[in-house]
C-alpha positions as CSV (number, residue, x, y, z in Angstrom):
1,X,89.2,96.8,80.6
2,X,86.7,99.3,82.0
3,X,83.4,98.6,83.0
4,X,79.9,100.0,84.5
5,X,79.3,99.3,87.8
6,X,75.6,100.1,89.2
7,X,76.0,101.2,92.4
8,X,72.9,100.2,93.4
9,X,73.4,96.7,92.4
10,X,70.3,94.7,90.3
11,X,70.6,92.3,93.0
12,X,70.9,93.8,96.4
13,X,71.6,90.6,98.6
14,X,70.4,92.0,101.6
15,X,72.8,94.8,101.6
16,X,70.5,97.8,100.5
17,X,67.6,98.1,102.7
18,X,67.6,101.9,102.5
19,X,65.7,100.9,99.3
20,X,62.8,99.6,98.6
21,X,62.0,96.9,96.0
22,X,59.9,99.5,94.2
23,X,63.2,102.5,94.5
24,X,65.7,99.7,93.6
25,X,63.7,98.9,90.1
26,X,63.2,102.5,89.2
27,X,66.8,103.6,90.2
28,X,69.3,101.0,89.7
29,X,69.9,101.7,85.9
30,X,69.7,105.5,86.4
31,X,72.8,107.1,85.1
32,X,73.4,108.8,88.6
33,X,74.2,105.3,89.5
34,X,76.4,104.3,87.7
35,X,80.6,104.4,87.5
36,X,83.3,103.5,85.7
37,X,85.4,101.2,87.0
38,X,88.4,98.5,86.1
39,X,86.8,95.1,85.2
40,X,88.5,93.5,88.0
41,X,87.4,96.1,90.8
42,X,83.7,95.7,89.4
43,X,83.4,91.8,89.1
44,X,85.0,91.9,92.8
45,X,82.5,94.0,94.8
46,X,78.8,92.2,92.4
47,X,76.9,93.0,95.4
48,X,78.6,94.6,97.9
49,X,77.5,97.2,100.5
50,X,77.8,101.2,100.0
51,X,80.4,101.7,102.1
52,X,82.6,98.5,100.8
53,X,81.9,100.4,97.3
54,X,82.5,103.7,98.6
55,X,85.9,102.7,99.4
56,X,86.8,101.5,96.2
57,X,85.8,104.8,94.3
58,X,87.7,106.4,96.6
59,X,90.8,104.6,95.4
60,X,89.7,104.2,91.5
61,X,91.9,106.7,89.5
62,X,88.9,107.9,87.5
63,X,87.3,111.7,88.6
64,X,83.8,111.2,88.4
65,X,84.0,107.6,89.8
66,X,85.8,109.2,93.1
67,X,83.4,111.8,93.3
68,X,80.6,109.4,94.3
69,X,83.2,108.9,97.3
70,X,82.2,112.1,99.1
71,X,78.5,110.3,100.0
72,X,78.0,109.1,102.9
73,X,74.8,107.6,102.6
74,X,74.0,106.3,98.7
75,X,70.1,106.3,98.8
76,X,67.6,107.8,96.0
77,X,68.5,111.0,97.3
78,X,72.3,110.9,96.2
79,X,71.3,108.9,93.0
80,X,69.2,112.2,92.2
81,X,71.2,114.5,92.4
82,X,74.5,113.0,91.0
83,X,72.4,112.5,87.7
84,X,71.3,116.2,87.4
85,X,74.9,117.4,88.0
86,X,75.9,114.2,85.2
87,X,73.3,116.1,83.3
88,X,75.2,120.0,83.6
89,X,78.1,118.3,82.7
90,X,76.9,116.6,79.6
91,X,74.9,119.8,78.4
92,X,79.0,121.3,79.0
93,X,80.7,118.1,77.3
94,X,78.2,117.9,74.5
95,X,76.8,121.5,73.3
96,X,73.4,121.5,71.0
């Protein structure tokens, strides 16, 4: 089963200070953070730092999940931007 993992978790644990609580609300459900992933891979890492997640989109078999791989740092910066190219792909995918 495939799932949506937010990167940027709703509950950070500790393990995102690069945002603040005010960034975290206003960019967690953004679609520039968010991957697919296998149900397992997802209920594993709930919380989990960037670079523990990193790791496994690196290894997930899906192309725009191991994308997000090639980020060092995932801050609101890197949410940003993989939304607007999300959103040149989608105006691609999904011609008006």
């Amino acid at each position: 089963m495939v799932t949506l993992e937010h990167i940027l978790p709703n509950c950070q644990e500790g393990n995102w200070p690069q945002f603040t609580p005010e960034e975290a609300d206003s960019y967690r459900k953004r679609i520039g953070n968010m991957v697919l992933l296998q149900h397992k891979a997802n209920s594993d890492m709930k919380s989990a730092c960037w670079s523990d997640k990193r790791q496994q989109c690196k290894e997930h078999g899906y192309e725009l999940t191991a994308q997000v791989a090639a980020v060092s740092h995932w801050n609101v910066e890197a949410i940003c931007s993989r939304q607007a190219s999300l959103a040149k792909l989608a105006v691609k995918a999904w011609p008006v």
